[in-house]
N, C-alpha and C positions, 0 to 999 in steps of 0.2 A: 670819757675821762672822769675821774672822782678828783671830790676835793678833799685841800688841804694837805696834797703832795705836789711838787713840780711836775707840770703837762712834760717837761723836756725827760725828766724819769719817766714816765709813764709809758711815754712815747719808744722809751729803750728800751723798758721792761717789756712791750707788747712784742718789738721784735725779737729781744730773748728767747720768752716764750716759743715764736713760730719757730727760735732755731730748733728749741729743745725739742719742740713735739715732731717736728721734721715738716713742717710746713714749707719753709725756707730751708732748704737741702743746699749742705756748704758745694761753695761755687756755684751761685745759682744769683740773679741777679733780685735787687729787694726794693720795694717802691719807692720811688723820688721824695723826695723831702714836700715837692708839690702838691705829692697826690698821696701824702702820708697828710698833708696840711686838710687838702680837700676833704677829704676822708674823717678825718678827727675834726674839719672843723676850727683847726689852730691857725695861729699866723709860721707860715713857712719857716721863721728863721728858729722857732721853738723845735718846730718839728728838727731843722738840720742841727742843733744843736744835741738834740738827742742820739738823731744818727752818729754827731760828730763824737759823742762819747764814746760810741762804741767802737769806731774809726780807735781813738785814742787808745782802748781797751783789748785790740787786735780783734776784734770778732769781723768787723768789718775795714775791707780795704775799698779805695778806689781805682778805677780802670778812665783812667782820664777822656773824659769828649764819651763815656758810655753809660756811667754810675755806679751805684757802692754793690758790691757783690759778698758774700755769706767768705768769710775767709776759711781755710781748710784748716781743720780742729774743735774750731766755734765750738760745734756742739760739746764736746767731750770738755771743752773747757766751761764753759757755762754750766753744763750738770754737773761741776765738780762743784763748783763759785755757788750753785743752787744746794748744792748735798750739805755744805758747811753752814751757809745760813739755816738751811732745817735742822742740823744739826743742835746749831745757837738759840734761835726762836723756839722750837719744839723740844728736841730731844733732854739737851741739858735743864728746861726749867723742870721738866716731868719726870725726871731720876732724883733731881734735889727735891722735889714735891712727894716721890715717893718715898725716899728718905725719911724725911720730917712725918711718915704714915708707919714708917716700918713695914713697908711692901718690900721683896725682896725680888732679885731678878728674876725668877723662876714665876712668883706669882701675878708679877709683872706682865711677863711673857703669856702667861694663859689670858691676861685683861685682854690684852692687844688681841688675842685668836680670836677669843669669844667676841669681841667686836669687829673684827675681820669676816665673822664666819652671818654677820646679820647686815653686810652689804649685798 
């Protein structure tokens, strides 16, 4: 966990994560708040309070007497929720930065190749 953001985000963002990269495949069941605790390290009720976010947030439901399972969608709705924040954080500060450079989209687009093409 890092500091100086809430463990109970963290804890939601991690399982985000597993949805997006397909770790956690919707309909598929997701570690106990127990052993999400164990695991990080936290006190349990941090831990289910993160889950509970995501409970609130549709990504996760529960199946009562079994535990919280990946709802069907999840992922397609989180890479949407992830695609606008990059949008927000990333894309928009670096077109108004290009802007203020008199970069144009064209020469823009060869920056991004040419640093695409040296990963």
């Amino acid at each position: 966990m890092e500091e100086g953001r809430p463990i109970f985000l963290q804890v939601a963002e991690l399982l985000q994560t597993a949805i997006i990269d397909g770790t956690l495949a919707e309909e598929t069941q997701v570690p106990s708040t127990n052993e999400l605790a164990a695991f990080h390290r936290i006190n349990p009720a941090t831990a289910a309070k993160g889950v509970n976010q995501l409970v609130d947030d549709g990504v996760l439901y529960k199946k009562r007497g079994i535990g919280m399972f990946v709802a069907t969608g999840a992922r397609a709705k989180l890479r949407e929720r992830r695609r606008e924040e990059f949008a927000n954080q990333y894309v928009r500060p670096l077109l108004a930065e290009a802007r203020k450079l008199g970069i144009g989209a064209d020469e823009l687009k060869s920056m991004i190749d040419l640093r695409e093409g040296e990963r």
